[in-house]
N, CA, C and O atoms as a GROMACS GRO file, in nm:
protein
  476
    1UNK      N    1  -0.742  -3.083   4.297
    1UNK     CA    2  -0.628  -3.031   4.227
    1UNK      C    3  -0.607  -3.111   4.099
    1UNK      O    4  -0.593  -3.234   4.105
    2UNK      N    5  -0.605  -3.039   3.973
    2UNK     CA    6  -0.534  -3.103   3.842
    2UNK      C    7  -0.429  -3.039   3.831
    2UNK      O    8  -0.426  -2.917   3.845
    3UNK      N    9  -0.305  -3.125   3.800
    3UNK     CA   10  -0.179  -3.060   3.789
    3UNK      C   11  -0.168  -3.150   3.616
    3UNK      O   12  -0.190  -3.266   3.579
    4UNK      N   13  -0.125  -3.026   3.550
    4UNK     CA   14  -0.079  -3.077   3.418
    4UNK      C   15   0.062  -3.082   3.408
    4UNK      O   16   0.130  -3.015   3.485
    5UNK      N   17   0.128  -3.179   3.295
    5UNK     CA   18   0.280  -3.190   3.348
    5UNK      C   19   0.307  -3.225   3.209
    5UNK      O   20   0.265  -3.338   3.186
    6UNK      N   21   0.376  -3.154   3.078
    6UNK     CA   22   0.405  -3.198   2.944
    6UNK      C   23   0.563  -3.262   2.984
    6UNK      O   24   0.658  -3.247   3.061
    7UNK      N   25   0.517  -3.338   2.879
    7UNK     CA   26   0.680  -3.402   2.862
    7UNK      C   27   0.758  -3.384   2.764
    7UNK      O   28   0.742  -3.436   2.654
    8UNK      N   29   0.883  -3.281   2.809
    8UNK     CA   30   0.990  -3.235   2.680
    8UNK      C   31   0.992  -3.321   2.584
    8UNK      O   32   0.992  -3.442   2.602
    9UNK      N   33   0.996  -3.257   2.460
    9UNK     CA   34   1.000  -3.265   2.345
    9UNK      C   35   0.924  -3.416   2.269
    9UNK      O   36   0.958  -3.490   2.177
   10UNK      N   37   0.793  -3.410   2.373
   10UNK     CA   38   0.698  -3.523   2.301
   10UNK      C   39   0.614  -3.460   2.297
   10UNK      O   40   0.630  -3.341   2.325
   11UNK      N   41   0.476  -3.514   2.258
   11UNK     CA   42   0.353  -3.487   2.290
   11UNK      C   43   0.247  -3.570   2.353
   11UNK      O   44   0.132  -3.597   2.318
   12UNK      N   45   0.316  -3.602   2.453
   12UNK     CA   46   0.254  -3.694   2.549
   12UNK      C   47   0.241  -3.553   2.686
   12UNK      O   48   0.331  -3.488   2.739
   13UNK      N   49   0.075  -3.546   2.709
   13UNK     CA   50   0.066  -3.480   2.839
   13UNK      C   51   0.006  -3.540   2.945
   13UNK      O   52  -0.111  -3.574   2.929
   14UNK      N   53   0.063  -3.563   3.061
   14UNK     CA   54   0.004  -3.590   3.162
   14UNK      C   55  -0.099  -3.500   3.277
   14UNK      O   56  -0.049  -3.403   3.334
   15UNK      N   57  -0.209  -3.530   3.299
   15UNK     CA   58  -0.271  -3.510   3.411
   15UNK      C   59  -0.287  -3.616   3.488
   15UNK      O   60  -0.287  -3.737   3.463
   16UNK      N   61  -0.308  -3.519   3.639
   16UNK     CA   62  -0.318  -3.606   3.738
   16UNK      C   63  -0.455  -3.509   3.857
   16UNK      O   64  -0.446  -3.390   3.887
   17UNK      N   65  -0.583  -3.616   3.909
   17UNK     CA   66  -0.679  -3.534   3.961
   17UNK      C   67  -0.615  -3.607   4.085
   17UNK      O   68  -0.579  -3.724   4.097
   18UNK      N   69  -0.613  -3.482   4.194
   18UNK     CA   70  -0.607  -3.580   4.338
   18UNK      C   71  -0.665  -3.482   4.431
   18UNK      O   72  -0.630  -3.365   4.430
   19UNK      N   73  -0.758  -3.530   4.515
   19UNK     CA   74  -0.823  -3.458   4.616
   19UNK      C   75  -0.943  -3.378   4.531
   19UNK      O   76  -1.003  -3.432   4.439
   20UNK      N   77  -0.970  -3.238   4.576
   20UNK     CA   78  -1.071  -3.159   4.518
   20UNK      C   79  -1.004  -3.054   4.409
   20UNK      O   80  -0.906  -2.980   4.412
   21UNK      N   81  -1.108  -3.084   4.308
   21UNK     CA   82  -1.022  -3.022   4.186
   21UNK      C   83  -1.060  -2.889   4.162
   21UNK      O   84  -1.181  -2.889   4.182
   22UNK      N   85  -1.020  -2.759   4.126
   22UNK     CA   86  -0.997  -2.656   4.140
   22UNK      C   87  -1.054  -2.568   4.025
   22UNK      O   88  -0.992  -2.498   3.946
   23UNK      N   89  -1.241  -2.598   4.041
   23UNK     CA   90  -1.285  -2.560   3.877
   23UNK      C   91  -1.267  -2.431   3.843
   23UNK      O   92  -1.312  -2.399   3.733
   24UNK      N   93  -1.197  -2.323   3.929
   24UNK     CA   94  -1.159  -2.234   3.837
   24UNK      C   95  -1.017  -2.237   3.768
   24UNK      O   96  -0.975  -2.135   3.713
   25UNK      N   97  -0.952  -2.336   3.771
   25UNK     CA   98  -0.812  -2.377   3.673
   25UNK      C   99  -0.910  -2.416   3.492
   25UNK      O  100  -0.883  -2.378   3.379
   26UNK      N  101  -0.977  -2.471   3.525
   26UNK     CA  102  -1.069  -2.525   3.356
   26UNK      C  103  -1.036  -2.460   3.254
   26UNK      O  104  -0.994  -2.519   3.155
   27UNK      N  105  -1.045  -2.358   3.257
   27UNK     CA  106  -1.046  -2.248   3.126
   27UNK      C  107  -0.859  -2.268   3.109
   27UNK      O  108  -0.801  -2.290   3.003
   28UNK      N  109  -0.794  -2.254   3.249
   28UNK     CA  110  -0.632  -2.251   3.200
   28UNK      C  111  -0.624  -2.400   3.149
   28UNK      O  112  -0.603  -2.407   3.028
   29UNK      N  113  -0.636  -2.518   3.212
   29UNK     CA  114  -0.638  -2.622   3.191
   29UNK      C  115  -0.633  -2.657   3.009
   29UNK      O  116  -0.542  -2.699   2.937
   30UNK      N  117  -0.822  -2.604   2.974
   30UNK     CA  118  -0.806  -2.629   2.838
   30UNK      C  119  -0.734  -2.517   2.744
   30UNK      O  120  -0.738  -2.545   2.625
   31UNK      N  121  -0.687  -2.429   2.768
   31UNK     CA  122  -0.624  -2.312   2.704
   31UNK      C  123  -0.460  -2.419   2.668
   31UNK      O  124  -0.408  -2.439   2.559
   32UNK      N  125  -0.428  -2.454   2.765
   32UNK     CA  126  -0.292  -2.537   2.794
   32UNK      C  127  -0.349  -2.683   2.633
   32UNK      O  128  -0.298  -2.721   2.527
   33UNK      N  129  -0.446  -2.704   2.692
   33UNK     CA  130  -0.469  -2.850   2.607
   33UNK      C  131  -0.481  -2.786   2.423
   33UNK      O  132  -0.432  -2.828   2.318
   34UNK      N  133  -0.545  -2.699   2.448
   34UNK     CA  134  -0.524  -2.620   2.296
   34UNK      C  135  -0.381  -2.554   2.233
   34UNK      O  136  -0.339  -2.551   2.117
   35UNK      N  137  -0.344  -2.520   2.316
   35UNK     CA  138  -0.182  -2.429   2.261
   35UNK      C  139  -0.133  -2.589   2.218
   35UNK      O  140  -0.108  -2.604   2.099
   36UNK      N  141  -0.116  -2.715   2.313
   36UNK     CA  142  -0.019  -2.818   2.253
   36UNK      C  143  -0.068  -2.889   2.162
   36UNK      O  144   0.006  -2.966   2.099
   37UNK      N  145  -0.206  -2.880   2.134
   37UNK     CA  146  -0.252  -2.919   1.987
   37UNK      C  147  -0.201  -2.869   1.906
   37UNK      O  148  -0.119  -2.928   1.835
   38UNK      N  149  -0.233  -2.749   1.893
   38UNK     CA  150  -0.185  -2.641   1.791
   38UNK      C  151  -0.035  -2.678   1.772
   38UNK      O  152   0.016  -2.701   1.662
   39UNK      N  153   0.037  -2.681   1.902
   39UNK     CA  154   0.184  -2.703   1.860
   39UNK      C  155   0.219  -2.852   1.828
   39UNK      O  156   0.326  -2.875   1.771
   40UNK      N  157   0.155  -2.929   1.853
   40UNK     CA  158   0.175  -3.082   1.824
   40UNK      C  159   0.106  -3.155   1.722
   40UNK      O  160   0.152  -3.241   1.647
   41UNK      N  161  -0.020  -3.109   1.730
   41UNK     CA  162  -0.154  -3.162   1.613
   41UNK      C  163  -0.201  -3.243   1.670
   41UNK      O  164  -0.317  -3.210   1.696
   42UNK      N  165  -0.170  -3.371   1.722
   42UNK     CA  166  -0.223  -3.500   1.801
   42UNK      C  167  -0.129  -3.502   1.945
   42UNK      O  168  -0.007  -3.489   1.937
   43UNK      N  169  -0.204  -3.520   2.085
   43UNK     CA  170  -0.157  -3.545   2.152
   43UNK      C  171  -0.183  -3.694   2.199
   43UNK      O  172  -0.259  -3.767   2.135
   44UNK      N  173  -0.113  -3.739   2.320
   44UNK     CA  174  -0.124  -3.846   2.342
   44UNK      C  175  -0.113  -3.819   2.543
   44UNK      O  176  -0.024  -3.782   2.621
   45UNK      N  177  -0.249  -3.862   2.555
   45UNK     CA  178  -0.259  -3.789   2.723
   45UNK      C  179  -0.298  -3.905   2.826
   45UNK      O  180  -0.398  -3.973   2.801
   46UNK      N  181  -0.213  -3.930   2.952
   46UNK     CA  182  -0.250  -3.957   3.027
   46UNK      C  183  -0.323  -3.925   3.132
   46UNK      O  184  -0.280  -3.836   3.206
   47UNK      N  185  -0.418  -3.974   3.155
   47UNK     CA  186  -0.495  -3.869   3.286
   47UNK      C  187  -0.497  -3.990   3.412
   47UNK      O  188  -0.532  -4.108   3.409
   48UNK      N  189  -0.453  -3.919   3.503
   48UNK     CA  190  -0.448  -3.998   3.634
   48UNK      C  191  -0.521  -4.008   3.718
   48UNK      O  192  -0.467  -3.937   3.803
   49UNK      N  193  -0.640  -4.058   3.778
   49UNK     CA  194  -0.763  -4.000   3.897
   49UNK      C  195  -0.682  -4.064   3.981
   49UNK      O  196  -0.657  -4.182   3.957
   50UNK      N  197  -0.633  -4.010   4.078
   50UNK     CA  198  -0.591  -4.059   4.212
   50UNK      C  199  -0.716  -4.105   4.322
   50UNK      O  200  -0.747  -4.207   4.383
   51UNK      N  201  -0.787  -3.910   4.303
   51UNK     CA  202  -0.913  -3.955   4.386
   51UNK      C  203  -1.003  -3.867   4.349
   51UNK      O  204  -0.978  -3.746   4.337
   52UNK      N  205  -1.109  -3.918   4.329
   52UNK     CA  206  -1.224  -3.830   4.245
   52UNK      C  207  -1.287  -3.733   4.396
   52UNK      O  208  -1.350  -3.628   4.380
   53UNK      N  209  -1.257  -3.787   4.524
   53UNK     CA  210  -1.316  -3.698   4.644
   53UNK      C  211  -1.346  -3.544   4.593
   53UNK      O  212  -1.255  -3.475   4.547
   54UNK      N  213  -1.500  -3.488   4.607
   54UNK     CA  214  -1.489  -3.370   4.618
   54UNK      C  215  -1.488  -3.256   4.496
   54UNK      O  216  -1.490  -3.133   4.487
   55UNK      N  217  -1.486  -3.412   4.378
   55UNK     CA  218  -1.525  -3.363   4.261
   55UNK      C  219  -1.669  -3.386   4.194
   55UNK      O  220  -1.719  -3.499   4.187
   56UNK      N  221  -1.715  -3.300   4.159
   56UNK     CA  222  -1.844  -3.306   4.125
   56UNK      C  223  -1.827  -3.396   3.945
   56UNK      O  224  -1.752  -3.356   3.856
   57UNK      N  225  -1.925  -3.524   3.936
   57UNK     CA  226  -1.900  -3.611   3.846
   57UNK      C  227  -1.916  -3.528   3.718
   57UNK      O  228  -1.829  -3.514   3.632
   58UNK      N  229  -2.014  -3.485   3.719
   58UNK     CA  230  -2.011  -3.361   3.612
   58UNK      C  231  -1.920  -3.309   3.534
   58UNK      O  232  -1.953  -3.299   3.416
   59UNK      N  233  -1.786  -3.263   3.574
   59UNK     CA  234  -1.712  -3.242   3.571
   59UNK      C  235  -1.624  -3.336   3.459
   59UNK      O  236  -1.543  -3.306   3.371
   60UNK      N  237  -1.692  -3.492   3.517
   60UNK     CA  238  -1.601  -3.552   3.414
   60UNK      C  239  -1.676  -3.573   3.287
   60UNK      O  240  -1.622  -3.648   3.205
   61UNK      N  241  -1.799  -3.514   3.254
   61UNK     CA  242  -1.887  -3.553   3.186
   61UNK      C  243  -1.776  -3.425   3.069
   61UNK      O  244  -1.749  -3.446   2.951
   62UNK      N  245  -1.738  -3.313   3.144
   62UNK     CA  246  -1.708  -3.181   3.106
   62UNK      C  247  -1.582  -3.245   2.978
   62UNK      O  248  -1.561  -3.221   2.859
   63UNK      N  249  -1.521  -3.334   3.079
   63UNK     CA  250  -1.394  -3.355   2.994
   63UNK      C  251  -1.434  -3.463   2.898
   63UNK      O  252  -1.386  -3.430   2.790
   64UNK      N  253  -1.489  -3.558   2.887
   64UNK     CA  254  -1.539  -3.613   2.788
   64UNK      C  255  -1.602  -3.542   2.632
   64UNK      O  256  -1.585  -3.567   2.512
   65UNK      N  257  -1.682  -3.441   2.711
   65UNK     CA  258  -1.746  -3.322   2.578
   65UNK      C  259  -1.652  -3.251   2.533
   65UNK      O  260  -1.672  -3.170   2.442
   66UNK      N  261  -1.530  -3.269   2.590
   66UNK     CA  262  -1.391  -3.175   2.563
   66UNK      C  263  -1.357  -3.240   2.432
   66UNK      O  264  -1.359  -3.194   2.318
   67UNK      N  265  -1.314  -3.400   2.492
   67UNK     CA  266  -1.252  -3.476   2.407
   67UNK      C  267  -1.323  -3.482   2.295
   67UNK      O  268  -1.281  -3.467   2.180
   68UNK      N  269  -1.435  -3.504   2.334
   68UNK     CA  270  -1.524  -3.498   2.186
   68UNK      C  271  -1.521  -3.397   2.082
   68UNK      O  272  -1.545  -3.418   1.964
   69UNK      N  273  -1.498  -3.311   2.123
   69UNK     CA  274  -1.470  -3.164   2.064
   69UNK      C  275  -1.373  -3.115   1.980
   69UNK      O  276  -1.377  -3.033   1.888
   70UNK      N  277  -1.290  -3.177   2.027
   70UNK     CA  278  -1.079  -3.159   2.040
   70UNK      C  279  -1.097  -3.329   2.004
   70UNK      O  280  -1.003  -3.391   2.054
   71UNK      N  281  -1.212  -3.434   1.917
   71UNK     CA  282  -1.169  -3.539   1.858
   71UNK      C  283  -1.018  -3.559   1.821
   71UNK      O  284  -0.931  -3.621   1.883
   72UNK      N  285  -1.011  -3.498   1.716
   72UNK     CA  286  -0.900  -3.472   1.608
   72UNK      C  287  -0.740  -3.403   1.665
   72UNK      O  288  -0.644  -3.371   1.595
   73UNK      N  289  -0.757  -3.394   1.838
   73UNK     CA  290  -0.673  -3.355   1.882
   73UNK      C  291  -0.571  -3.442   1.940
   73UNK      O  292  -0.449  -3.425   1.933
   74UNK      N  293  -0.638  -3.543   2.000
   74UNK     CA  294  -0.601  -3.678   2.057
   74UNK      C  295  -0.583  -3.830   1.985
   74UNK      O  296  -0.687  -3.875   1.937
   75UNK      N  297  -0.491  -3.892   1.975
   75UNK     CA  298  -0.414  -3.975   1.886
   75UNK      C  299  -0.427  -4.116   1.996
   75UNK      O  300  -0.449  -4.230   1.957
   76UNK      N  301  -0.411  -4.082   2.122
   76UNK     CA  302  -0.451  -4.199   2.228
   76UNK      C  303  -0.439  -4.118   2.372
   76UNK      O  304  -0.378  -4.013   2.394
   77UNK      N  305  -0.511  -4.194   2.455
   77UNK     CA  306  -0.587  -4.168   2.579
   77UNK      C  307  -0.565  -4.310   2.660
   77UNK      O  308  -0.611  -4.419   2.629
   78UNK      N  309  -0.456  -4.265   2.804
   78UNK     CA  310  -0.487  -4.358   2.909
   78UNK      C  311  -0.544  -4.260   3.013
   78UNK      O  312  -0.521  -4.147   3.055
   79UNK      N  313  -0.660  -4.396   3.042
   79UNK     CA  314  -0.706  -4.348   3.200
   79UNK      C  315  -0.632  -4.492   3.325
   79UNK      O  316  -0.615  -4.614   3.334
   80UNK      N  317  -0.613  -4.364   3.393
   80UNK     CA  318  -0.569  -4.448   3.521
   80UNK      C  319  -0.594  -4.418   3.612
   80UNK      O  320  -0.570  -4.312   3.670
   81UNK      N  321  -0.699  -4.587   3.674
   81UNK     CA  322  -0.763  -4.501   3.781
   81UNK      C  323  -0.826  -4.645   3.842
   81UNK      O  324  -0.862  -4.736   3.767
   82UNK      N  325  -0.834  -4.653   4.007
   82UNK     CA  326  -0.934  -4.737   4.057
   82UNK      C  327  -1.035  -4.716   4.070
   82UNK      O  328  -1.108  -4.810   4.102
   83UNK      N  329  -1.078  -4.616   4.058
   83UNK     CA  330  -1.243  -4.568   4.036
   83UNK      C  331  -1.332  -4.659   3.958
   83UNK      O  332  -1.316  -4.649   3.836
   84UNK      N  333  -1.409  -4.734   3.993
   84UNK     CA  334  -1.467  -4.806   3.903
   84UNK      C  335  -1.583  -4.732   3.811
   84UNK      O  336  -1.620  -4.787   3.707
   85UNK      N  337  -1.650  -4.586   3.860
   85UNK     CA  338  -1.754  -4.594   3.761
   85UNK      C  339  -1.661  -4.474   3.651
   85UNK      O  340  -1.706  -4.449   3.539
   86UNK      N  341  -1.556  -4.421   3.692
   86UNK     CA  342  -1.459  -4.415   3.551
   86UNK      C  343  -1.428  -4.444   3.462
   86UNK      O  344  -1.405  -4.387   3.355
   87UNK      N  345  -1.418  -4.592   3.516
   87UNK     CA  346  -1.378  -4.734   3.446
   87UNK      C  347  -1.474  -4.720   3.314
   87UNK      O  348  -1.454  -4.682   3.199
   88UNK      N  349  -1.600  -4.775   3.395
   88UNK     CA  350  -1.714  -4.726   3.356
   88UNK      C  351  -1.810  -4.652   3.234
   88UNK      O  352  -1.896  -4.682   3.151
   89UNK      N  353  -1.728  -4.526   3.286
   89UNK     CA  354  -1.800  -4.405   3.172
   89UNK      C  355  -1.670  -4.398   3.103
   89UNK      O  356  -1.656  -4.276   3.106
   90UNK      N  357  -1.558  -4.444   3.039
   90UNK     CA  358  -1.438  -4.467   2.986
   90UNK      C  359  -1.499  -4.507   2.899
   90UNK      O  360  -1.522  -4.442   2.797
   91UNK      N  361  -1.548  -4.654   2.926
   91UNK     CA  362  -1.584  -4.762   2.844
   91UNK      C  363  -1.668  -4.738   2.730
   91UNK      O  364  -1.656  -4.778   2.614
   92UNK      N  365  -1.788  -4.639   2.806
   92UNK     CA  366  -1.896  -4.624   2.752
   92UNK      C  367  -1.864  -4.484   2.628
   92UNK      O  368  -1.911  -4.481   2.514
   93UNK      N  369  -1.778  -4.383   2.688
   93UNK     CA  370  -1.725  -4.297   2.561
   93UNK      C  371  -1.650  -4.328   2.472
   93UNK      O  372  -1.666  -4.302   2.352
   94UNK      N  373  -1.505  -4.424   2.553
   94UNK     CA  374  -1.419  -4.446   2.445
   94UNK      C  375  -1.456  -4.483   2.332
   94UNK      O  376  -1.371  -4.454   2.249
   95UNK      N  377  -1.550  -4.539   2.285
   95UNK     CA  378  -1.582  -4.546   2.144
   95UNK      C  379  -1.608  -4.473   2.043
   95UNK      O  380  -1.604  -4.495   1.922
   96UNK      N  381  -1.638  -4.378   2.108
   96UNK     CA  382  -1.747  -4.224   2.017
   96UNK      C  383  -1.574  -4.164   2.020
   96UNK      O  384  -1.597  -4.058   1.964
   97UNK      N  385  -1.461  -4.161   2.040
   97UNK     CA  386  -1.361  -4.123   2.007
   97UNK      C  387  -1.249  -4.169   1.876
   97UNK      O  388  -1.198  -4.280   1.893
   98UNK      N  389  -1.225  -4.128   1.806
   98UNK     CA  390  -1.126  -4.168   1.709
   98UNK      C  391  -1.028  -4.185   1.768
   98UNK      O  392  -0.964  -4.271   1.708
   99UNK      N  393  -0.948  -4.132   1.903
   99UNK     CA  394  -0.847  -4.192   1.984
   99UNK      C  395  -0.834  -4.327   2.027
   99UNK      O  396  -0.946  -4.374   2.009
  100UNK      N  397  -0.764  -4.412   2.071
  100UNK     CA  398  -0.739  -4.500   2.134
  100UNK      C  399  -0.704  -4.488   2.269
  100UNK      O  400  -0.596  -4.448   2.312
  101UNK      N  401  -0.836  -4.539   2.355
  101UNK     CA  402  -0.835  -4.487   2.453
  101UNK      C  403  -0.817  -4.658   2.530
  101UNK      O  404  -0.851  -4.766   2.482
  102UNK      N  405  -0.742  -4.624   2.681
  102UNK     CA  406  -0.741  -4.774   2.726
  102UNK      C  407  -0.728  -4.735   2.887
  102UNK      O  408  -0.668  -4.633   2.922
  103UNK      N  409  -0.768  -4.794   2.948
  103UNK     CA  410  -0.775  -4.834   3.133
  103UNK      C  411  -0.664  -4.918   3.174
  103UNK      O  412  -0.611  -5.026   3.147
  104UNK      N  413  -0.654  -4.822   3.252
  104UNK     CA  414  -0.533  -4.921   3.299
  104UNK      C  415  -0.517  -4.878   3.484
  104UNK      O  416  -0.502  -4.758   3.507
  105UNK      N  417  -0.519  -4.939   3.560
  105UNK     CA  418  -0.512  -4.938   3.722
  105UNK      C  419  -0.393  -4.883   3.723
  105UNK      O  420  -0.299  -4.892   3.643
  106UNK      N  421  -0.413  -4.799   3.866
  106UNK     CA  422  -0.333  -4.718   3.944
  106UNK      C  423  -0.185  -4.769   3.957
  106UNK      O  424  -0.088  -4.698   3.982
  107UNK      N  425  -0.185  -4.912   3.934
  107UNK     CA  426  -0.039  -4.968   3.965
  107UNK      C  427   0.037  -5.003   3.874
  107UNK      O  428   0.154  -5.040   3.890
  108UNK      N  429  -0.046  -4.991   3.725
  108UNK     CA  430   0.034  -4.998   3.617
  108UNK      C  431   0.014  -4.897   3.515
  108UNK      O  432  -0.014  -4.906   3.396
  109UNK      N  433   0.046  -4.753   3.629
  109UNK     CA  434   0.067  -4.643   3.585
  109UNK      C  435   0.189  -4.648   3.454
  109UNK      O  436   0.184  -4.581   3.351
  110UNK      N  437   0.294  -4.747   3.493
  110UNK     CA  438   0.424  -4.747   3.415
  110UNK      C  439   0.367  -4.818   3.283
  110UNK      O  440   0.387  -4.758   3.177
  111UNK      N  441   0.306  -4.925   3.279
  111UNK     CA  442   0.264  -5.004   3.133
  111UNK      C  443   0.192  -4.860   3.081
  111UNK      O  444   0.232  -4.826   2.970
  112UNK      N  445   0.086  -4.762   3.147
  112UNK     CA  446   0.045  -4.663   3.062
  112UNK      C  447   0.098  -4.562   2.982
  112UNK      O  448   0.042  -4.500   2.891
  113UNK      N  449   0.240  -4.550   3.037
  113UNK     CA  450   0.338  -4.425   3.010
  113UNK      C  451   0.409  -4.514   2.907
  113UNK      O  452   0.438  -4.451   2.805
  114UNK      N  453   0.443  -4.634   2.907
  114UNK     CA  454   0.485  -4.713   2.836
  114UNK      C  455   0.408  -4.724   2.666
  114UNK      O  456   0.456  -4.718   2.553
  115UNK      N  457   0.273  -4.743   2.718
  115UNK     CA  458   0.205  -4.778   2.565
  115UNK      C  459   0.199  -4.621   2.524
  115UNK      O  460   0.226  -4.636   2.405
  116UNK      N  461   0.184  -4.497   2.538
  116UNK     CA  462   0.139  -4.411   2.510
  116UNK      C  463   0.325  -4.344   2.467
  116UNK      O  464   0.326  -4.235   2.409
  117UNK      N  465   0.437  -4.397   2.490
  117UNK     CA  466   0.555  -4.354   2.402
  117UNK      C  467   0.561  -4.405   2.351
  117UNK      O  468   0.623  -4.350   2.261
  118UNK      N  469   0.529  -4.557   2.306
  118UNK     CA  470   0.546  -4.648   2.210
  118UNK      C  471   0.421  -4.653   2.083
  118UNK      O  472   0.419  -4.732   1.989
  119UNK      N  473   0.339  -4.564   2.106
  119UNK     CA  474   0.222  -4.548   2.043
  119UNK      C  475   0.271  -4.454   1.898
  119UNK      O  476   0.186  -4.420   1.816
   0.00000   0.00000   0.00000
């Protein structure tokens, strides 16, 4: 399951993956991530992996080629997540992004929501 969740009158969007994620939502998913570009210009997104169970890694390769895509869409990027090879392939994209992208563990979900309104 990805549940997307905007936050009134910012442009900060949250996702959150938990359990098995639901690849026919994708197309709504990025349809959603495009309309608040369009209406915002730069977003600023948290994405939450609770638990990657059941998701095919691929998948995250999907959203990376997203970001890459939709560069110019994203202004900063937290991942939050104990997943270490997230961690991982974070590390290894965040660079090829003009966003500011940063890791931050499951328990300081709040410092992430924190840097990304103060951003």
């Amino acid at each position: 399951m990805i549940e997307y969740i905007n936050k009134p009158g910012t442009n900060i969007i949250e996702l959150c993956t938990a359990g098995v994620a639901d690849n026919s939502k994708a197309k709504e998913l990025t349809e959603r991530l495009e309309a608040d570009i369009q209406k915002h210009g730069k977003l600023r997104v948290l994405h939450e992996v609770r638990s990657p169970q059941g998701v095919d890694p691929s998948n995250f390769w999907k959203d990376a080629r997203f970001a890459l895509a939709h560069d110019q869409g994203f202004s900063h990027i937290a991942l939050v997540t104990d997943v270490a090879w997230l961690t991982t392939m974070s590390q290894s994209t965040g660079p090829t992004l003009t966003a500011d992208v940063k890791v931050f563990k499951r328990s300081q979900i709040e410092e992430a929501r924190t840097w990304l309104k103060n951003a």
